[in-house]
N, C-alpha and C positions, 0 to 999 in steps of 0.2 A: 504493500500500500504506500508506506512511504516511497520508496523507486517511482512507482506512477505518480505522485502526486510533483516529486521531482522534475518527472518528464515533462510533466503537465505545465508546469510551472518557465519551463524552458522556450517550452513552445508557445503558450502564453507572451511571454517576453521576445521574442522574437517577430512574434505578429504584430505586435506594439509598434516594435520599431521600424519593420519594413513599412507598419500600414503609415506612420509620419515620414519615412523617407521618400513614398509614392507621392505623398501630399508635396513633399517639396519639391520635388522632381517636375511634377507637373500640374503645381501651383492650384492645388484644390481649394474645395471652398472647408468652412470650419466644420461642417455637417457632414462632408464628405470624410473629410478627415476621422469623424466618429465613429462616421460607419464599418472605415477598416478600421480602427485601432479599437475600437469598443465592442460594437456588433457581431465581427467574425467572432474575436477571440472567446465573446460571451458564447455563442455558438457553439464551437469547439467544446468548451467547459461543461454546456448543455450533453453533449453529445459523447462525454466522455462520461459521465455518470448522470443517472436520474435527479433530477430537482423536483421540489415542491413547487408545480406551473401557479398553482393559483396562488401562494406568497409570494410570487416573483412580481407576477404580472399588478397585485395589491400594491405591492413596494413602488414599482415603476410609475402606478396611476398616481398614487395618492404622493408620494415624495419626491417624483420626476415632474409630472405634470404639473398637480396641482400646488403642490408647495414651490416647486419648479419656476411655475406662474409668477407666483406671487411675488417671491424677491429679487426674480430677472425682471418682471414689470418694473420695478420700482428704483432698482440698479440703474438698468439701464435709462429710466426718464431722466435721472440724476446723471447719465453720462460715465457713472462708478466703471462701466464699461460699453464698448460698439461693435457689432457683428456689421461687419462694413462687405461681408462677401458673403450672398447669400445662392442657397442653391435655389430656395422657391420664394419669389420676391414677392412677399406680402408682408405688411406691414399695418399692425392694428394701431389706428389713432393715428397713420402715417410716421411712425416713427420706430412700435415693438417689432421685431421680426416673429412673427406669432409662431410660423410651420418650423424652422429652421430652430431656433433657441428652445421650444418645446421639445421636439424632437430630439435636440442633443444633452436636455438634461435628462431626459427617460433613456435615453442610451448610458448616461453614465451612472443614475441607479441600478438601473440591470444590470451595466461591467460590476460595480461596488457588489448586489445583492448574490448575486450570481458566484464572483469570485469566493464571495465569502462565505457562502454554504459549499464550496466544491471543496475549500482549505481549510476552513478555520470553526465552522460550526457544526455542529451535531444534532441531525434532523430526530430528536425525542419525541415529538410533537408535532404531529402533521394539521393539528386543527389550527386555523386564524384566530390569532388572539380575538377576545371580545372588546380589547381596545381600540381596537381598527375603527370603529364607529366614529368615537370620540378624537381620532385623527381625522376622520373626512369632514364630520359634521362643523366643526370651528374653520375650518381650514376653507369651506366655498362657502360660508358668510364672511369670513375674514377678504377672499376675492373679490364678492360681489362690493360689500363696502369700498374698495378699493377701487374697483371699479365707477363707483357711484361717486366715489369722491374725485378721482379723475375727469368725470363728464361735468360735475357741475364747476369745479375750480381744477386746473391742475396741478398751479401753484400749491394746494395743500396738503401734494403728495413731493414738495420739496426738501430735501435731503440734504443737509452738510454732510459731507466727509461720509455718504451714503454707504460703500461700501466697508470701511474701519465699524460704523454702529450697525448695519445689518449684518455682520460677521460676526460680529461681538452678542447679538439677542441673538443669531443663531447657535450659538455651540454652549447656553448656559444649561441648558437642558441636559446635554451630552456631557459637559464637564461635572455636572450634579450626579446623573446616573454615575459614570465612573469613579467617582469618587467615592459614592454608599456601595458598588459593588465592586469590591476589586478583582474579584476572579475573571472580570471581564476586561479588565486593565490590559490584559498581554494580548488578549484577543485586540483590540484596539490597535496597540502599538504595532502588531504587525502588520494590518491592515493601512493604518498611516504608512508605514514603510515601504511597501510595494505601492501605492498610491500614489506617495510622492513622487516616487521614478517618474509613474505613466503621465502624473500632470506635468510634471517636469518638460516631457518629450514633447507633450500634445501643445502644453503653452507655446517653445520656441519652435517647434512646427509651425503654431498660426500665427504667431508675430514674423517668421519669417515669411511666410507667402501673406502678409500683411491681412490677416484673415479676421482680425479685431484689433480694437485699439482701444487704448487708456485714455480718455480727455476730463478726467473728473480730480476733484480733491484726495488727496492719499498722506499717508504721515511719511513715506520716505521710498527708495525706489530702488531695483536691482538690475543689473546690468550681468549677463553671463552671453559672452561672444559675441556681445557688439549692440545684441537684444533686450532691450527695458521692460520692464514691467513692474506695477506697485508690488512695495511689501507687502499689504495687505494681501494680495493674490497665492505670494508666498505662504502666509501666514492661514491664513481662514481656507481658502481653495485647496492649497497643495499638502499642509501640514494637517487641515482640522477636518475638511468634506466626508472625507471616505468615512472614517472615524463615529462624525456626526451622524450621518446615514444608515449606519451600521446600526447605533442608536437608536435611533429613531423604527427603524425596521425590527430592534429585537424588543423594544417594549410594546408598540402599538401592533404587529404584524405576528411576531414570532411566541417565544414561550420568555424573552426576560433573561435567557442564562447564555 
């Protein structure tokens, strides 16, 4: 078991990187980009052992989609970040990339979900938490307000430093749970670990074929091979995402351990 999950792990990593090297080579768009480095490899993982389809597909809607939604709306109005290279050019309010930026967060809760029942969790419990409810139910009143507050001002969905405070209410939840539960501590750390590689490669992939950009407020900025991008991105995206999600999928989705 360990040998395969090794192989697995190999090949995994290797589809990552061809699928950002494709991207560069011939200057794909950032969706494109997902679907090799996210989608196959998820595939692959699928294909290599049974998953739970129905906590996958729950994870994907309610933490890709619609959570998804909610903080790339709000990001993105504030500028926190720009999908500037779209594969299917629509644009809600003439500004969100609705198909494109949904899309690529529900591709990286499936890579997140997916990876992390292939490696790191232990399917005890094939039923859907009974908290899945009270993840969806707040979560498309919290849109639709959002929503609603957008149509009538948009100004009162204005942001300082949008992406440092949505990154920061994002992970207080996840830093609480790992804290009261530490047996889920390592499980965590190594999921950040491999995470960070894949955002690592995926970030200087679309900042080199200029596949988004930074034009917002940020507390300070990183530079590796010529290629910028906020700390923040470092910090909440690359360090804290996977982590968070993992979270968030083991209390309201999964069984909690």
């Amino acid at each position: 078991m360990v040998r395969k999950k090794q192989i697995d792990l190999i090949v995994v990593s290797t589809l990552i990187i061809a699928g950002a090297g494709i991207t560069v080579l011939f200057s794909l768009t950032p969706l494109a980009l997902g679907l090799l480095t996210l989608l196959i490899p998820s595939a692959y993982l699928i294909a290599r052992k049974k998953k739970n389809p129905k906590k996958i597909v729950l994870a994907v809607v309610i933490f890709g989609a619609i959570f998804g939604f909610i903080f790339d709306f709000i990001v993105t109005l504030n500028e926190g970040w720009i999908v500037t290279r779209l594969m299917f050019p629509v644009r809600l309010f003439d500004f969100y990339p609705l198909v494109d930026d949904i899309i690529g967060f529900m591709l990286m809760t499936l890579m997140i979900v997916v990876f992390y029942e292939h490696f790191l969790d232990d399917e005890k419990n094939p039923r859907v938490s009974k908290n899945a409810v009270w993840s969806v139910i707040p979560s498309v009143l919290i849109l639709i307000f959002i929503l609603a507050l957008y149509i009538i001002n948009p100004a009162l969905l204005s942001v300082p430093y949008v992406y440092l405070i949505g990154g920061a209410i994002a992970i207080v939840f996840p830093l609480y749970v790992a804290l009261r539960k530490p047996k889920i501590t390592d499980k965590l750390f190594k999921i950040a670990a491999f995470f960070f590689f894949v955002w690592l490669v995926l970030e200087l992939a679309a900042l080199k074929t200029e596949g988004w950009i930074f034009t917002g407020e940020y507390i300070g900025s990183v530079e590796i091979i010529g290629l910028v991008f906020p700390f923040e991105e470092l910090f909440f995206w690359m360090m804290w995402y996977a982590a968070s999600v993992v979270v968030y999928y083991e209390y309201y989705i999964d069984d909690k351990k």
